[in-house]
C-alpha positions as CSV (number, residue, x, y, z in Angstrom):
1,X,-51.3,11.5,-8.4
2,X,-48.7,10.9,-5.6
3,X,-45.3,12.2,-6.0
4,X,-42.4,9.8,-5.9
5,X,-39.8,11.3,-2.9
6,X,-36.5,10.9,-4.5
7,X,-34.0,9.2,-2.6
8,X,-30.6,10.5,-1.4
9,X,-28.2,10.1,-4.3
10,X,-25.2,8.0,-4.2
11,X,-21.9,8.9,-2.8
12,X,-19.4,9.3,-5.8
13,X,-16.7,6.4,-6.4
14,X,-13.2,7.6,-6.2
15,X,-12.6,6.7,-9.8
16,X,-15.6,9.4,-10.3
17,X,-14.0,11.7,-8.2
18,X,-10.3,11.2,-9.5
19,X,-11.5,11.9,-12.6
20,X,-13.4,15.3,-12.0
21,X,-10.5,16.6,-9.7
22,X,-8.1,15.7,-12.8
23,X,-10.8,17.7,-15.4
24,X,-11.0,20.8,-13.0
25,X,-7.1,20.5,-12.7
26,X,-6.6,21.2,-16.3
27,X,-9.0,23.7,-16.2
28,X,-7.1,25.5,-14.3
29,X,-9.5,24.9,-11.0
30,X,-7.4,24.2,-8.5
31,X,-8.8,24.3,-5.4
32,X,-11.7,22.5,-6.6
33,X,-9.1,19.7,-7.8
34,X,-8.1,19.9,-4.2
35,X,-11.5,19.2,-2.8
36,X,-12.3,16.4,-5.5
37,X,-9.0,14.6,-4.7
38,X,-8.8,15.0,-0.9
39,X,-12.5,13.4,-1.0
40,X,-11.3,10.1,-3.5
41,X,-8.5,9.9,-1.2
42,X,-11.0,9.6,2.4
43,X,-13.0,7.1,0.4
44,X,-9.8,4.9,-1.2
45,X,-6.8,5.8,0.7
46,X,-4.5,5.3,-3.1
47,X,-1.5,6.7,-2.0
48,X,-0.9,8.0,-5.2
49,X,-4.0,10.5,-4.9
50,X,-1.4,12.4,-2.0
51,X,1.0,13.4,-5.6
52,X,-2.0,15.0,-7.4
53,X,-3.3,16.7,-4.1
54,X,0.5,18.9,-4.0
55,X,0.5,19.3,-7.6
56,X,-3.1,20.7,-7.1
57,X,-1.9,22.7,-3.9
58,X,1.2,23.5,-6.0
59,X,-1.0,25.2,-8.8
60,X,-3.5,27.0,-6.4
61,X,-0.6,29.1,-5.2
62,X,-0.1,30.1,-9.0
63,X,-3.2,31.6,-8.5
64,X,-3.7,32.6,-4.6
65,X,-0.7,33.9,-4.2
66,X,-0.6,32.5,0.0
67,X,2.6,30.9,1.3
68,X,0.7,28.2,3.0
69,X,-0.8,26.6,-0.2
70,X,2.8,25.9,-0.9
71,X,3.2,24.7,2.9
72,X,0.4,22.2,2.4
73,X,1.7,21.1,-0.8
74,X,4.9,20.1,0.5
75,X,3.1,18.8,3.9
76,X,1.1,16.6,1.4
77,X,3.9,15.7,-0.7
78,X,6.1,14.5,2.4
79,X,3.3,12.1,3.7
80,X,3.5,10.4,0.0
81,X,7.1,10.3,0.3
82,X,7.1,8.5,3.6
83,X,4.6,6.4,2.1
84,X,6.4,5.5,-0.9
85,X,9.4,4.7,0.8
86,X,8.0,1.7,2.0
87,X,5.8,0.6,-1.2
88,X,8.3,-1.2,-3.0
89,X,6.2,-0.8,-5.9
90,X,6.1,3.0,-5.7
91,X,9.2,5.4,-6.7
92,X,10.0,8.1,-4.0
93,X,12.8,9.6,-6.5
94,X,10.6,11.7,-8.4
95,X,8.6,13.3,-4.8
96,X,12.4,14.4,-3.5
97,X,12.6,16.7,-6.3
98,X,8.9,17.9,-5.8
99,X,9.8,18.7,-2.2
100,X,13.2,20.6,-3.5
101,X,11.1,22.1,-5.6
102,X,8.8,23.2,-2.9
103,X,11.2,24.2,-0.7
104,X,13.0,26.7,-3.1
105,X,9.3,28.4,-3.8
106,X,8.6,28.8,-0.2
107,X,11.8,30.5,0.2
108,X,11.5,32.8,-2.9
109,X,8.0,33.5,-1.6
110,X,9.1,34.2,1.8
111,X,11.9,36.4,0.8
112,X,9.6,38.1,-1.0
113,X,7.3,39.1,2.1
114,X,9.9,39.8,4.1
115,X,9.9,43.9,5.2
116,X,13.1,45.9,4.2
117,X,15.8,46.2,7.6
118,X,16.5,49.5,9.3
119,X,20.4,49.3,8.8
120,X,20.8,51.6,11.9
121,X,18.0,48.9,13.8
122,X,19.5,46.8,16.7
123,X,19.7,42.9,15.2
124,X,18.9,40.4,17.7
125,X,21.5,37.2,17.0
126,X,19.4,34.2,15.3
127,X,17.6,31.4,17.0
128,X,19.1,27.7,17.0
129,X,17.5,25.9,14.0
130,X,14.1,24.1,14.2
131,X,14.2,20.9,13.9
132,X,11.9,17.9,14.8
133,X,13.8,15.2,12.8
134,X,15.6,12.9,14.8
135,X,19.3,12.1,14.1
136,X,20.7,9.4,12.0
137,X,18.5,6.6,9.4
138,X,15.5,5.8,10.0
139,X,15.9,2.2,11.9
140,X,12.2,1.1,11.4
141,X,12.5,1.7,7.6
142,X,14.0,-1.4,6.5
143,X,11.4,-3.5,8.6
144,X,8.9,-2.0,7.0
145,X,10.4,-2.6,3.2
146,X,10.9,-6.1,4.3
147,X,7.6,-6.2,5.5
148,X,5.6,-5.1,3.0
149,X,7.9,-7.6,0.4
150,X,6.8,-10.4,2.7
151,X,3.2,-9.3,2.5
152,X,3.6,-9.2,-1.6
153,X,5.2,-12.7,-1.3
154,X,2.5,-14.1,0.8
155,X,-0.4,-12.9,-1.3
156,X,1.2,-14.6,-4.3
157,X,1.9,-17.6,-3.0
158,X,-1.8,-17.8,-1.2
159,X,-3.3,-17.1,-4.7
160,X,-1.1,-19.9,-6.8
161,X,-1.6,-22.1,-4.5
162,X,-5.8,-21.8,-4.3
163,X,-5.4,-21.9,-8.1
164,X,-3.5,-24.7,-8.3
165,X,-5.8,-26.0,-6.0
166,X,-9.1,-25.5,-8.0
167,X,-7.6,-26.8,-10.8
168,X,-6.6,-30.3,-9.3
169,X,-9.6,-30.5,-7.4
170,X,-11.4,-30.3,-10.8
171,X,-8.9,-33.0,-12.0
172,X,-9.3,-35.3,-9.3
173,X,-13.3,-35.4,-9.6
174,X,-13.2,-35.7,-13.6
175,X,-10.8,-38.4,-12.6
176,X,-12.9,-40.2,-10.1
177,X,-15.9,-39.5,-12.6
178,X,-14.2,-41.4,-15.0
179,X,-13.1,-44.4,-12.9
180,X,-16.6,-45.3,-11.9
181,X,-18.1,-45.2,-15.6
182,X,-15.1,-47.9,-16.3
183,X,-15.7,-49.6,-13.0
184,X,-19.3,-49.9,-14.0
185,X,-19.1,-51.2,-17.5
186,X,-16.3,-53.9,-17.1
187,X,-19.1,-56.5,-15.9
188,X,-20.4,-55.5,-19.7
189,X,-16.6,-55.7,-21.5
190,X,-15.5,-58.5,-19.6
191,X,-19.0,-61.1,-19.8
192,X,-17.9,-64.4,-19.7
193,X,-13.8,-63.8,-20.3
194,X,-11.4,-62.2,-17.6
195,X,-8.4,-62.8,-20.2
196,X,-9.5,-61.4,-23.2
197,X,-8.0,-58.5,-25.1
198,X,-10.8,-55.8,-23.9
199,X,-11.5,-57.0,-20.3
200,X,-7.1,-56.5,-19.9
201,X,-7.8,-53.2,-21.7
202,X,-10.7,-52.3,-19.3
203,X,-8.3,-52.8,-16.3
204,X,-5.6,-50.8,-17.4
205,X,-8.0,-47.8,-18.1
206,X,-9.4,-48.2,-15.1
207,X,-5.4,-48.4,-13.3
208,X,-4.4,-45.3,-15.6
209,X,-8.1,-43.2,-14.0
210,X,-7.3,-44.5,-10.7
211,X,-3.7,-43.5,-10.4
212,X,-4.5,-39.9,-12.1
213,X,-7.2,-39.8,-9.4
214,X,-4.8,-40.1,-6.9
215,X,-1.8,-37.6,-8.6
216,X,-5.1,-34.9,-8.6
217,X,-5.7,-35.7,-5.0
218,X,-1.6,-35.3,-3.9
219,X,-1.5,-32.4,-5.7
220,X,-4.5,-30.2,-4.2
221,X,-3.0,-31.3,-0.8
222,X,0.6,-30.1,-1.7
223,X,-1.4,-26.9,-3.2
224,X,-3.5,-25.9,0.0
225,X,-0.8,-27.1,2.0
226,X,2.5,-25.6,0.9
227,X,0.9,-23.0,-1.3
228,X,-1.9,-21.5,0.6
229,X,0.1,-22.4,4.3
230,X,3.0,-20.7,3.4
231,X,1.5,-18.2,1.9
232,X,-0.4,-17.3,5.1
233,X,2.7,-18.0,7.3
234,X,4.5,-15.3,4.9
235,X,1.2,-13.1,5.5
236,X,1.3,-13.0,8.6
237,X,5.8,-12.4,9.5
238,X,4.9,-9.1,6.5
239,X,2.5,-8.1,8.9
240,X,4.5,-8.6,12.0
241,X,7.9,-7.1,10.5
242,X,5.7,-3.7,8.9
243,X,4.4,-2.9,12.6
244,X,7.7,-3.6,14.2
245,X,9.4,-1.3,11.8
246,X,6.8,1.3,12.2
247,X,7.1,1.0,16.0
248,X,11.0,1.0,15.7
249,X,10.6,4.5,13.9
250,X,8.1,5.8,16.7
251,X,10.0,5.2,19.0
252,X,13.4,6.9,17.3
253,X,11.6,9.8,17.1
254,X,11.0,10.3,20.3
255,X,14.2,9.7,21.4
256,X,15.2,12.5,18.9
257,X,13.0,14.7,20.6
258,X,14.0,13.8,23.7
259,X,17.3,13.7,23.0
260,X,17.0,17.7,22.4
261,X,15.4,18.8,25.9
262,X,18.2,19.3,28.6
263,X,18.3,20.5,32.5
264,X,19.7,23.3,33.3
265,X,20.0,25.3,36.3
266,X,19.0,28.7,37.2
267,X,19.1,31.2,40.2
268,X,15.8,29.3,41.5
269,X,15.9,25.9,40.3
270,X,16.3,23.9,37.4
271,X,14.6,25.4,33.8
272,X,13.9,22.9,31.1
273,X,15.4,24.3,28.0
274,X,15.6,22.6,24.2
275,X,15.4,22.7,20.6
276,X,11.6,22.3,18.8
């Protein structure tokens, strides 16, 4: 008897995979709540699975005790505040006191590692702060809310309008349906008599289906027209104004940076000096 070979199983779904990161998370399994999450966010990209990976991060220090489980946390939880920011439907509030948060641990665990000072050592004065973060608000930021407002505006108004679209279509054909039943019994209703009572009747049913045809038939054009067109006009200005603001903010950034490298002369030339 031959042996079936077993195929390669199936890839979990993200939904599968939130939902055993969020099991080992109470469990108190962090890092494999790390690994579960990470993976449902490469498959799904929700931007909400970024929260739950510095929370999971968060709790991993708990139990690791290393500085840089906090670093990633608050690495993590940054990239879901910048991504919140411009999700309307997504409230950054509640990351900017995760990161606080964050910040105060690091520090406590920092000072905590840090060796006692000779008070007779020599102390060397303190480097300039570190800073990568340009000066000023972010100019590309309200492009990008715009933008992704437009977007939500265009996709409603593309999904009424092929609604409202189905459903006078399927109007207009019950409609025409309708006027050629009446059209092809008024030779029956109106034998012999063009002015009775039913043959006058049998024309103004068949004036009423005709002119509801035609109401059906204006409105799927005003539906795929205004509806669906300016829904895709709307589409496409979100799209334009999100990549706009997103360049806007690329290139702040590197003015910022460049803003902090200078010239400056030395006994054999010029040395390029700066803040990182």
């Amino acid at each position: 008897m031959l042996a079936m070979r077993a195929g390669p199983s199936a890839e979990p779904r993200p939904e599968v995979l939130y939902e055993e990161g969020k099991k080992a998370y109470r469990l108190g399994r962090f890092g494999e709540a790390v690994q579960k999450w990470e993976k449902a966010y490469d498959l799904s990209e929700r931007s909400l699975l970024l929260y739950n990976i510095s929370l999971a991060y968060k709790g991993l220090y708990g139990i690791s005790g290393d500085v840089d489980d906090l670093r990633k946390a608050k690495a993590v939880m940054n990239n879901f505040f910048i991504i919140a920011k411009a999700d309307p439907e997504i409230d950054p509030d509640d990351a900017q006191d995760r990161i606080a948060e964050l910040d105060t641990m690091i520090e406590e665990a920092l000072a905590d590692e840090t060796p006692e000072v000779d008070p007779d050592a020599e102390v060397e004065p303190p480097d300039e702060p570190r800073s990568m973060a340009p000066e000023g608000p972010d100019p590309g930021r309200t492009l990008r809310v715009a933008g992704a407002a437009t977007l939500g505006t265009g996709g409603l108004l593309t999904v009424t309008g092929a609604v409202l679209g189905i459903y006078f279509g399927v109007r207009g054909q019950e409609f025409s349906d309708e006027l050629r039943q009446l059209q092809a019994s008024r030779p029956d209703v109106c034998t012999g008599d063009e002015t009775s009572t039913e043959c006058l009747q049998q024309d103004a049913n068949i004036d009423t289906a005709r002119n509801n045809g035609r109401k059906a038939n204006l409105g799927l054009g005003l539906a795929l027209g205004i509806g669906v067109g300016l829904g895709v006009v709307a589409l496409s200005a979100g799209s334009i104004l999100f990549v706009q603001g997103n360049r806007k903010t690329a290139d702040w950034k590197k003015t910022g940076f460049a803003a902090r490298l200078r010239l400056v002369p030395t006994g054999r030339g010029l040395a390029l000096t700066g803040r990182f």
